[in-house]
mmCIF entry with sequence, helices, sheets and N, C-alpha, C, O atoms, coordinates in Angstrom:
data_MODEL
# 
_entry.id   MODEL 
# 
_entity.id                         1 
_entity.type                       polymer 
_entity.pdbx_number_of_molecules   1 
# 
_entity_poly.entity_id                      1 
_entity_poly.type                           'polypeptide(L)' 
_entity_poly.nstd_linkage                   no 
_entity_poly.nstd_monomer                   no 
_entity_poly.pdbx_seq_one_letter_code       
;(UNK)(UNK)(UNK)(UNK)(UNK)(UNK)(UNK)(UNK)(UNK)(UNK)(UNK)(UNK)(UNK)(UNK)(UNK)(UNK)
(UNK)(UNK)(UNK)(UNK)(UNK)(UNK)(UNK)(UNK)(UNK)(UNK)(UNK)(UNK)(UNK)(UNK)(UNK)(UNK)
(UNK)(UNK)(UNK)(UNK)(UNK)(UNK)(UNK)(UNK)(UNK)(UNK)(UNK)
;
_entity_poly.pdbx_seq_one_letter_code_can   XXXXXXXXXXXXXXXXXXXXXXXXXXXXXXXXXXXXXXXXXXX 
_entity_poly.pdbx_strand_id                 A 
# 
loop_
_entity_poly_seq.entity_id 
_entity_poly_seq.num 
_entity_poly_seq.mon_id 
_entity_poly_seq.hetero 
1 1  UNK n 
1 2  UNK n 
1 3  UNK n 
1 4  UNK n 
1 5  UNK n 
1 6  UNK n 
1 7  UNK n 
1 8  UNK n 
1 9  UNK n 
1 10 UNK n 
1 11 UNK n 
1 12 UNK n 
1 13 UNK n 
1 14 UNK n 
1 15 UNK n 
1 16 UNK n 
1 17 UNK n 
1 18 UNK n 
1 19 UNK n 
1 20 UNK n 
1 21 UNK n 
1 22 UNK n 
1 23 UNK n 
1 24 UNK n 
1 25 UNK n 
1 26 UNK n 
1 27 UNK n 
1 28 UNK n 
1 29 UNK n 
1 30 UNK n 
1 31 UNK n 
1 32 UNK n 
1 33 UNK n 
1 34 UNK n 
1 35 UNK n 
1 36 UNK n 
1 37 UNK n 
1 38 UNK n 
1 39 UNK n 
1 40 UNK n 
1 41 UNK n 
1 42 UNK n 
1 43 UNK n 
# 
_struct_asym.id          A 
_struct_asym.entity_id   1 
# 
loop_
_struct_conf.conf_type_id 
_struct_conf.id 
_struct_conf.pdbx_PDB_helix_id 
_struct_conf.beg_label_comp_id 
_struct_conf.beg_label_asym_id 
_struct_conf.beg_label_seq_id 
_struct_conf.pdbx_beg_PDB_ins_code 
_struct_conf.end_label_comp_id 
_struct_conf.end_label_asym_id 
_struct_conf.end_label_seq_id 
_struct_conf.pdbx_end_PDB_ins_code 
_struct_conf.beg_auth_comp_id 
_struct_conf.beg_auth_asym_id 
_struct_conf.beg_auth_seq_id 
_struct_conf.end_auth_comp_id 
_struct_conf.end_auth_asym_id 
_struct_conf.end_auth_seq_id 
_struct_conf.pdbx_PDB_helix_class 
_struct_conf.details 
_struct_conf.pdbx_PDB_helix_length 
HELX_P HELX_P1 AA1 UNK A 5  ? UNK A 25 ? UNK A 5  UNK A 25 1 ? 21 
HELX_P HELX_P2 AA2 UNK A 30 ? UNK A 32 ? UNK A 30 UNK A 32 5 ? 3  
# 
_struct_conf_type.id          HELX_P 
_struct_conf_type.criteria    ? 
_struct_conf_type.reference   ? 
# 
loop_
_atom_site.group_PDB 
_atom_site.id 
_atom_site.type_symbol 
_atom_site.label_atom_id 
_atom_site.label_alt_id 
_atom_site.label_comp_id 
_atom_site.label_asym_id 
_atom_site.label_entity_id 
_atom_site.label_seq_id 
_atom_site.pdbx_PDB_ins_code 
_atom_site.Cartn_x 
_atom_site.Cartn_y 
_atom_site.Cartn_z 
_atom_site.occupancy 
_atom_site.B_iso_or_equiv 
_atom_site.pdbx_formal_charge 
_atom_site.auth_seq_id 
_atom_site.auth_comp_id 
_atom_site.auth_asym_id 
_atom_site.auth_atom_id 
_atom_site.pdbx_PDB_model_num 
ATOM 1   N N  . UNK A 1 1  ? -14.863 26.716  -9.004 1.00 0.00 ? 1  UNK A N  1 
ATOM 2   C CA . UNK A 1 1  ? -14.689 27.721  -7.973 1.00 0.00 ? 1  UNK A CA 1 
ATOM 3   C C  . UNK A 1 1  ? -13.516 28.632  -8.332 1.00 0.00 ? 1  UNK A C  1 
ATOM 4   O O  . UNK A 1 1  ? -12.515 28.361  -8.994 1.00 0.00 ? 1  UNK A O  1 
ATOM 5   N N  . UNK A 1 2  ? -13.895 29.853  -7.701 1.00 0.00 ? 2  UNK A N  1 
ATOM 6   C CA . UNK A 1 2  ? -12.276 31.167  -8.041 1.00 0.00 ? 2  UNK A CA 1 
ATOM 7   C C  . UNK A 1 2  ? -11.046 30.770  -7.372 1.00 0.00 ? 2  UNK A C  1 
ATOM 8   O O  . UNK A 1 2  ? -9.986  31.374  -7.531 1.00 0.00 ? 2  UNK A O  1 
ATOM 9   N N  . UNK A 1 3  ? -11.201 29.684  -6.573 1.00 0.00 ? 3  UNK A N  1 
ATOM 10  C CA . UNK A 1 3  ? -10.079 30.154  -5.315 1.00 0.00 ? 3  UNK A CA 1 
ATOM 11  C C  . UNK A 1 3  ? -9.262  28.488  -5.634 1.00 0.00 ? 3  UNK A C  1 
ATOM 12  O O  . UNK A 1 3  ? -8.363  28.232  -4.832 1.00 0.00 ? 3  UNK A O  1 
ATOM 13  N N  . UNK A 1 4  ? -9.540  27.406  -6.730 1.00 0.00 ? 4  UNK A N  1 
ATOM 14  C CA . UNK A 1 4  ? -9.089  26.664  -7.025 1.00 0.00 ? 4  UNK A CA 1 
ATOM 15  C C  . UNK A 1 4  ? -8.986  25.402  -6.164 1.00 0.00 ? 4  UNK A C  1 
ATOM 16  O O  . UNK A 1 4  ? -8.111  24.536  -6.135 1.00 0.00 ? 4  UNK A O  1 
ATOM 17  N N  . UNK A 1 5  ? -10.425 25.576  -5.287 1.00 0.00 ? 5  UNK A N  1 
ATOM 18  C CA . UNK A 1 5  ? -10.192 24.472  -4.194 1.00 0.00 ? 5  UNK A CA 1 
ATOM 19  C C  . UNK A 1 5  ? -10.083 23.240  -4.890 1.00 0.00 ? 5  UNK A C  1 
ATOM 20  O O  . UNK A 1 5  ? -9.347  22.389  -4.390 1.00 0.00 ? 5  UNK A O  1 
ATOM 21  N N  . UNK A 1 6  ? -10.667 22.987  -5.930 1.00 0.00 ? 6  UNK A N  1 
ATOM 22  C CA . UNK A 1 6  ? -10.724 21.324  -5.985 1.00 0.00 ? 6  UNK A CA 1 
ATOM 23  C C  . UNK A 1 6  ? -9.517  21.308  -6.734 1.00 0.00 ? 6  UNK A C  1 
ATOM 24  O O  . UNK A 1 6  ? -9.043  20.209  -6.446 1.00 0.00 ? 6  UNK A O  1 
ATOM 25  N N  . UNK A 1 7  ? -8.947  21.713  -7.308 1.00 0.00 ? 7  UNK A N  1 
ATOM 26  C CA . UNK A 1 7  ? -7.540  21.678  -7.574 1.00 0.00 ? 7  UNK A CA 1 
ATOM 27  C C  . UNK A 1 7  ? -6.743  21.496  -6.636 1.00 0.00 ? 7  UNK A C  1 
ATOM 28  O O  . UNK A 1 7  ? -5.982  20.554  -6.856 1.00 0.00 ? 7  UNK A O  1 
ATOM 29  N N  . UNK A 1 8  ? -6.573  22.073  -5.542 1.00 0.00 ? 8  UNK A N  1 
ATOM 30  C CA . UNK A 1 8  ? -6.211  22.063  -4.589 1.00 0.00 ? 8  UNK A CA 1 
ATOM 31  C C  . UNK A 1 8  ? -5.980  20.577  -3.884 1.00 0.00 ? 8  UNK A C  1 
ATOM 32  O O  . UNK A 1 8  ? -4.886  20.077  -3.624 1.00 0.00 ? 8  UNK A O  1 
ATOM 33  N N  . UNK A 1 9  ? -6.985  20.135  -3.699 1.00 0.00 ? 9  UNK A N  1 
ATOM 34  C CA . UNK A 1 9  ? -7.082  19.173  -2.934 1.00 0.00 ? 9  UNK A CA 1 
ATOM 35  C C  . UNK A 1 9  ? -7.187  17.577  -3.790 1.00 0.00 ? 9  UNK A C  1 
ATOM 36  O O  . UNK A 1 9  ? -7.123  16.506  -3.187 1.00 0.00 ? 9  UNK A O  1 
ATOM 37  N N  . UNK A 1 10 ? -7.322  17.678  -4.973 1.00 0.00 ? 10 UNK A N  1 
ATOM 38  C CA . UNK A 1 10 ? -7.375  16.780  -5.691 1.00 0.00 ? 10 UNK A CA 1 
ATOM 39  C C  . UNK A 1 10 ? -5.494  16.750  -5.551 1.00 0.00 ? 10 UNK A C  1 
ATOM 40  O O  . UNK A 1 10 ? -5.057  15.778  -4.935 1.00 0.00 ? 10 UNK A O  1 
ATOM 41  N N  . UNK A 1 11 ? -4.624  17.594  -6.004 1.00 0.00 ? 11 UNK A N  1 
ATOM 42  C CA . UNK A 1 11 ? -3.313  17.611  -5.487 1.00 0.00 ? 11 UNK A CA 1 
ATOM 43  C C  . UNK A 1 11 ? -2.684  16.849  -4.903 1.00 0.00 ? 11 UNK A C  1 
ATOM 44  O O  . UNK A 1 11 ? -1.734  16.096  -5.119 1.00 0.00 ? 11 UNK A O  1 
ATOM 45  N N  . UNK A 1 12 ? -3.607  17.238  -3.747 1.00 0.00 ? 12 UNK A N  1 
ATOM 46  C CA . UNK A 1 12 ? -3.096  16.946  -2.361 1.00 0.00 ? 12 UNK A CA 1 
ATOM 47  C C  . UNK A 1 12 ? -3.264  15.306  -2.454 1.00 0.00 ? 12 UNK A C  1 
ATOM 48  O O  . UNK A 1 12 ? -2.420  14.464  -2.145 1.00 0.00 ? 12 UNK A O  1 
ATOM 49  N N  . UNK A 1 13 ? -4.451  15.117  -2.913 1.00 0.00 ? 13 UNK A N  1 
ATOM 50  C CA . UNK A 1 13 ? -4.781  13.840  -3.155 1.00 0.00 ? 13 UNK A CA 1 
ATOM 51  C C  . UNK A 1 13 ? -3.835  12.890  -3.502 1.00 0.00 ? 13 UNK A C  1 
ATOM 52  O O  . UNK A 1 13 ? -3.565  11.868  -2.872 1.00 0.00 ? 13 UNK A O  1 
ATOM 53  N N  . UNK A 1 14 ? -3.312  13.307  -4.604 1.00 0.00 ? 14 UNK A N  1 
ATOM 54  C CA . UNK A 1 14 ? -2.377  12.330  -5.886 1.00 0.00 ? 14 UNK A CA 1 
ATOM 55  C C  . UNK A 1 14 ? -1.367  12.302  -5.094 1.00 0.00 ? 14 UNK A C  1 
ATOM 56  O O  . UNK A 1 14 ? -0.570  11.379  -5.257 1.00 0.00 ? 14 UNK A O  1 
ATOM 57  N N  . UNK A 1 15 ? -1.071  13.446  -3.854 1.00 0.00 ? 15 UNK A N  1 
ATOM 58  C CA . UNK A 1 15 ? 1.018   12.804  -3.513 1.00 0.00 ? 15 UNK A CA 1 
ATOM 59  C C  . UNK A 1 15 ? 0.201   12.137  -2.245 1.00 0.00 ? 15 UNK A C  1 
ATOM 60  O O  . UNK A 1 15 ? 1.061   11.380  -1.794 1.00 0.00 ? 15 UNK A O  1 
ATOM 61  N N  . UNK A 1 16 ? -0.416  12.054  -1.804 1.00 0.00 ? 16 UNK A N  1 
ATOM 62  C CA . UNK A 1 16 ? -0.744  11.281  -0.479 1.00 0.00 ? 16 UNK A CA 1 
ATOM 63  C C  . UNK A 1 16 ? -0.939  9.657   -1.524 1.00 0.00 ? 16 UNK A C  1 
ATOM 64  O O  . UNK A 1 16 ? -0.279  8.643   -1.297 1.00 0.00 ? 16 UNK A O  1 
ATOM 65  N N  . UNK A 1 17 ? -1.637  9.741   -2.267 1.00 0.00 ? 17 UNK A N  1 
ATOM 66  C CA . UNK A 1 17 ? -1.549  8.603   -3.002 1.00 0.00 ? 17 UNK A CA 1 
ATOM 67  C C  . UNK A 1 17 ? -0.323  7.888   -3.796 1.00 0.00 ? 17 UNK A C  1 
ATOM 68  O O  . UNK A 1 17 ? -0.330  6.658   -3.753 1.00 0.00 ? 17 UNK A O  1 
ATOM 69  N N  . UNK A 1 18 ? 0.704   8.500   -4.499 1.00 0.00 ? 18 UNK A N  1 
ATOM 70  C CA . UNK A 1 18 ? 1.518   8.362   -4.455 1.00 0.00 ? 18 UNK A CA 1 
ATOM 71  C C  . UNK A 1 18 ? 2.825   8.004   -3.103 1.00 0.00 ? 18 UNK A C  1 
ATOM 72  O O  . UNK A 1 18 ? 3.801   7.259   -3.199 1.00 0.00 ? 18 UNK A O  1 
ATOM 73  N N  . UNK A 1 19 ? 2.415   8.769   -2.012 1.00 0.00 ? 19 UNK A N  1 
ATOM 74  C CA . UNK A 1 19 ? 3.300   8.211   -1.243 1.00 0.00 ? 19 UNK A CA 1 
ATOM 75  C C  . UNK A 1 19 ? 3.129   6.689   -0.551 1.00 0.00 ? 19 UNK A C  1 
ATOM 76  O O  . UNK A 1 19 ? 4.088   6.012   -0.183 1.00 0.00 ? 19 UNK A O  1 
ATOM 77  N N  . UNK A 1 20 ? 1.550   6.234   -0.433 1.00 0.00 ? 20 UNK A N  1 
ATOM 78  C CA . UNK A 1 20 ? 1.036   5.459   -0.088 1.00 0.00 ? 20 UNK A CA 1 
ATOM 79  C C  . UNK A 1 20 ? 1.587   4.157   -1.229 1.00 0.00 ? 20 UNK A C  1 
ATOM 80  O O  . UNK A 1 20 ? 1.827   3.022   -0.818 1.00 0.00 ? 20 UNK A O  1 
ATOM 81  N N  . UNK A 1 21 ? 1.706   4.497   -2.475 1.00 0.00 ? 21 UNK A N  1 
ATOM 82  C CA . UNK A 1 21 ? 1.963   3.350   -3.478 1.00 0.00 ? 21 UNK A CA 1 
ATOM 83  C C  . UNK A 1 21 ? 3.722   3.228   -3.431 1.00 0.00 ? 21 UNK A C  1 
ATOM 84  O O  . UNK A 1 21 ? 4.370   2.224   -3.729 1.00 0.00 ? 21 UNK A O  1 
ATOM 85  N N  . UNK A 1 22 ? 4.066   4.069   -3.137 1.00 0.00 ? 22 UNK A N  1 
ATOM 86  C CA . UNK A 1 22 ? 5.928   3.821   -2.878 1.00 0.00 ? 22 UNK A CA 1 
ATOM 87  C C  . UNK A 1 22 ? 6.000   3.060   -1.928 1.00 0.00 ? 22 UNK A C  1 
ATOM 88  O O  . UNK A 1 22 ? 6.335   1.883   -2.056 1.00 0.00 ? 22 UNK A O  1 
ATOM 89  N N  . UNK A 1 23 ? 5.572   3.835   -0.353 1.00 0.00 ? 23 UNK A N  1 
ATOM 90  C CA . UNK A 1 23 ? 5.593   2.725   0.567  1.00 0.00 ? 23 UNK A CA 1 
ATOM 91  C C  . UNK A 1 23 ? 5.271   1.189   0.578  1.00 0.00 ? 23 UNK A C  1 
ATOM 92  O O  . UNK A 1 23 ? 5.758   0.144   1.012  1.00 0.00 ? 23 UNK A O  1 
ATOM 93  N N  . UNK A 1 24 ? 3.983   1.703   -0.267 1.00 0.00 ? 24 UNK A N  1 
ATOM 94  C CA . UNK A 1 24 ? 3.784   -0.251  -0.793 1.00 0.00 ? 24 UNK A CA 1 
ATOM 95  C C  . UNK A 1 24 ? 4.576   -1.060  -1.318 1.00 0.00 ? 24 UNK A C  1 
ATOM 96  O O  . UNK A 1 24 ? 5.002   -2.184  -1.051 1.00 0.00 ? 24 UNK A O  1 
ATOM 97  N N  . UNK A 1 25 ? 4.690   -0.422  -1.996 1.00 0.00 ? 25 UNK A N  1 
ATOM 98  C CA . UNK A 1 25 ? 6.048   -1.124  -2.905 1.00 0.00 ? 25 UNK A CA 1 
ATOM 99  C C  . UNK A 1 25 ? 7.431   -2.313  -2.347 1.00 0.00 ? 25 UNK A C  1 
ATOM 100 O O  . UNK A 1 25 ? 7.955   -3.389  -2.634 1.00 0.00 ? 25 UNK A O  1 
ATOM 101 N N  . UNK A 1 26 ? 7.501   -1.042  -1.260 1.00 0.00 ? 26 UNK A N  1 
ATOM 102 C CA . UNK A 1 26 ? 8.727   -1.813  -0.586 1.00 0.00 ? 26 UNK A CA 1 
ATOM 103 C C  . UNK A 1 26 ? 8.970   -2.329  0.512  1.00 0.00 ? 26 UNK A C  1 
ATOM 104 O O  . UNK A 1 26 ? 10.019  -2.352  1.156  1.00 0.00 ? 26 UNK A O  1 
ATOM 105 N N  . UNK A 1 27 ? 7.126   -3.109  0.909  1.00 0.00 ? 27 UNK A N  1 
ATOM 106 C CA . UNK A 1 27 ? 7.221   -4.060  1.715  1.00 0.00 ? 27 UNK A CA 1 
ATOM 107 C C  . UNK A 1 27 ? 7.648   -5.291  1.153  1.00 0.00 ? 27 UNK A C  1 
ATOM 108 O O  . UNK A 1 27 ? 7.706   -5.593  -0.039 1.00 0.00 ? 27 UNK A O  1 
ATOM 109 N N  . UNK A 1 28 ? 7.987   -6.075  2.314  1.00 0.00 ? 28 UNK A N  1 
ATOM 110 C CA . UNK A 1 28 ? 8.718   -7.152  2.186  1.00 0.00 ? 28 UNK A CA 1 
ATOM 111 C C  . UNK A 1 28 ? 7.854   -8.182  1.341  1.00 0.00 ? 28 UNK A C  1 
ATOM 112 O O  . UNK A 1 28 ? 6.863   -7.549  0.977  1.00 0.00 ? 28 UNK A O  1 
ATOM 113 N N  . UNK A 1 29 ? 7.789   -9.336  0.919  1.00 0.00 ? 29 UNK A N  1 
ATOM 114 C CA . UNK A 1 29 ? 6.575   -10.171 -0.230 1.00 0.00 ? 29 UNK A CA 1 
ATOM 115 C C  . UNK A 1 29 ? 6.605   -11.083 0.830  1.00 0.00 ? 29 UNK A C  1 
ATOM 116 O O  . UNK A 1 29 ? 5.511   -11.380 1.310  1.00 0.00 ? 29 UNK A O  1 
ATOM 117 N N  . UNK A 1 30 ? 7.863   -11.724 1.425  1.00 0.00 ? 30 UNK A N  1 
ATOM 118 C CA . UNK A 1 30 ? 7.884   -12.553 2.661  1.00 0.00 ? 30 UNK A CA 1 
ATOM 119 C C  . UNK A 1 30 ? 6.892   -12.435 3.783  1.00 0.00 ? 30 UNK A C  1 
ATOM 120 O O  . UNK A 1 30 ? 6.288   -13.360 4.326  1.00 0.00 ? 30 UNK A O  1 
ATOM 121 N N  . UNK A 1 31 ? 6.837   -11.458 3.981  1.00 0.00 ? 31 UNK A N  1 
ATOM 122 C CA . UNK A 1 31 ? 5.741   -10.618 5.554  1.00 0.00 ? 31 UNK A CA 1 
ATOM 123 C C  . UNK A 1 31 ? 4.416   -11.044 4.967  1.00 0.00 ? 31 UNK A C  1 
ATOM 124 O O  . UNK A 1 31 ? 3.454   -11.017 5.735  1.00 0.00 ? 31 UNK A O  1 
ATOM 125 N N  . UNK A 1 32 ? 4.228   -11.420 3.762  1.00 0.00 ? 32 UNK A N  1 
ATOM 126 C CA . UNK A 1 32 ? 2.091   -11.303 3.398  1.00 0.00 ? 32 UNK A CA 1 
ATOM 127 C C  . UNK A 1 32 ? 2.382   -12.754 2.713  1.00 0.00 ? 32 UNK A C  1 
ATOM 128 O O  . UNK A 1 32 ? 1.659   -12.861 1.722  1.00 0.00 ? 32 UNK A O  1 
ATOM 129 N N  . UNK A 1 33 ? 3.223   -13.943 2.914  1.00 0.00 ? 33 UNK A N  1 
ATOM 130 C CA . UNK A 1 33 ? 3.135   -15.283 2.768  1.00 0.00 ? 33 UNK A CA 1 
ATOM 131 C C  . UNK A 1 33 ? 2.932   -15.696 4.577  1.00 0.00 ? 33 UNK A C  1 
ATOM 132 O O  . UNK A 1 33 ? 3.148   -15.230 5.696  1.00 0.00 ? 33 UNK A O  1 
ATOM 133 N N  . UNK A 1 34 ? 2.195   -17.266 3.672  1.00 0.00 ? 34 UNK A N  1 
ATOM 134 C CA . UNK A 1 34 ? 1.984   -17.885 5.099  1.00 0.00 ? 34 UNK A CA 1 
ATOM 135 C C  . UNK A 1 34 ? 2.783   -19.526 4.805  1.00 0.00 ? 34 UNK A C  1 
ATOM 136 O O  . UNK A 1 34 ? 3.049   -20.319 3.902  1.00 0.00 ? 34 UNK A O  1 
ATOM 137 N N  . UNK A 1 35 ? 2.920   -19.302 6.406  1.00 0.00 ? 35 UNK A N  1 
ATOM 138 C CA . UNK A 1 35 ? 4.213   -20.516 6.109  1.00 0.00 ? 35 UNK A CA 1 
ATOM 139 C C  . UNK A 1 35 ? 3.752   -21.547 5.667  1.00 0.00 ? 35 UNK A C  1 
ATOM 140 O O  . UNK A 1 35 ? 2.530   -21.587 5.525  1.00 0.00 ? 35 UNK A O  1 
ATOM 141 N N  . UNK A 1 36 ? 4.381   -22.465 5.381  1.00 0.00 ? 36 UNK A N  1 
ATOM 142 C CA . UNK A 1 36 ? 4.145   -23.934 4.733  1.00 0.00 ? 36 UNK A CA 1 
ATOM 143 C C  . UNK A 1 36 ? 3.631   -25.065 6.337  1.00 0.00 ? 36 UNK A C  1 
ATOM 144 O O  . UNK A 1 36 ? 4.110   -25.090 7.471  1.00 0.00 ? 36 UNK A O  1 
ATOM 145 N N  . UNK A 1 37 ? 2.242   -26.026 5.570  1.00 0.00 ? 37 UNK A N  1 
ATOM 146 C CA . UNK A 1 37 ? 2.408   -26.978 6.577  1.00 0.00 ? 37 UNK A CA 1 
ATOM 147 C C  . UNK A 1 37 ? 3.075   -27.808 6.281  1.00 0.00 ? 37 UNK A C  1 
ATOM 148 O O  . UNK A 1 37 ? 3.274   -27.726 5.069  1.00 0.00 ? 37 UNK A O  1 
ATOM 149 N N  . UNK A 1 38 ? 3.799   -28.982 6.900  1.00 0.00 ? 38 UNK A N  1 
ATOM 150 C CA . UNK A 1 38 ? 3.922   -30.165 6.539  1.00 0.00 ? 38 UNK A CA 1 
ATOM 151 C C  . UNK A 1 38 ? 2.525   -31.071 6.313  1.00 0.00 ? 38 UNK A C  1 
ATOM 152 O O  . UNK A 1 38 ? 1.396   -30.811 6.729  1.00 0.00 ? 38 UNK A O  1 
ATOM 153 N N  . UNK A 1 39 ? 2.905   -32.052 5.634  1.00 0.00 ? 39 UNK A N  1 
ATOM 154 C CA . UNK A 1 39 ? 1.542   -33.251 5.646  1.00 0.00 ? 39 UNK A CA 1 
ATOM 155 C C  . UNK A 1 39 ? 1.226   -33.656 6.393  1.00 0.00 ? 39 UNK A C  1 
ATOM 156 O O  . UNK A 1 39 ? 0.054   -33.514 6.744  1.00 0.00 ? 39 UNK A O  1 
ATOM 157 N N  . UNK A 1 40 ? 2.196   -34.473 7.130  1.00 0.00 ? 40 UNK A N  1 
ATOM 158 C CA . UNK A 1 40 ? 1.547   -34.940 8.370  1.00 0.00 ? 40 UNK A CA 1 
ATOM 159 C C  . UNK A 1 40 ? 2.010   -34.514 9.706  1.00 0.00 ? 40 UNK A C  1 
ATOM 160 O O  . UNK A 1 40 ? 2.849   -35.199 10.291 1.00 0.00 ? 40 UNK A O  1 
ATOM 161 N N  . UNK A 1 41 ? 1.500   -33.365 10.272 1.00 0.00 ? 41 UNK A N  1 
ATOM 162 C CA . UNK A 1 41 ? 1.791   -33.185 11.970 1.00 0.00 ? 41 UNK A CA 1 
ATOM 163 C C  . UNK A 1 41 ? 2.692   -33.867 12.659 1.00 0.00 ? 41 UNK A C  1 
ATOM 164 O O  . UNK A 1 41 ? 3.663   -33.441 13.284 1.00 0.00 ? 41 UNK A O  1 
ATOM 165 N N  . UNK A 1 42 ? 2.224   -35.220 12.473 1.00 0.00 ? 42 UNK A N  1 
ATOM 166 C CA . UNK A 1 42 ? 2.989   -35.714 13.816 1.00 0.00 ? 42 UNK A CA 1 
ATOM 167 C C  . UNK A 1 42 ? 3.934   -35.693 13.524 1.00 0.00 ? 42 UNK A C  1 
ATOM 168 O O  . UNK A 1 42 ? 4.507   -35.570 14.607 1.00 0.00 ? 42 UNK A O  1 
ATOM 169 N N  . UNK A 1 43 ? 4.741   -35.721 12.728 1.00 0.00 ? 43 UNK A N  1 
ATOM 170 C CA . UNK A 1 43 ? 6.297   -35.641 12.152 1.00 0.00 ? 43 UNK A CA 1 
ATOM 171 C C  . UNK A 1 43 ? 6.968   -34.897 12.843 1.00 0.00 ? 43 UNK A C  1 
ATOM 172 O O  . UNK A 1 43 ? 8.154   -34.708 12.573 1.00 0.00 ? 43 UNK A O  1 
# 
């Protein structure tokens, strides 16, 4: 196209994607573990 849309928006694409992979980054690793059981309950 003349008017450079898919350029455009492919762009737009890569920093929305990029911002999305920074933010990822610097969630916590703690927050997406699950806690430990013990063996036996009744304890």
């Amino acid at each position: 196209m003349a008017d450079n849309f898919l350029e455009k928006h492919y762009e737009e694409y890569e920093a929305r994607k990029a911002a999305y992979l920074r933010k990822k980054r610097h969630l916590p690793k703690t927050a997406l573990r699950t806690p430990e059981r013990p063996d036996d309950e009744a304890l």
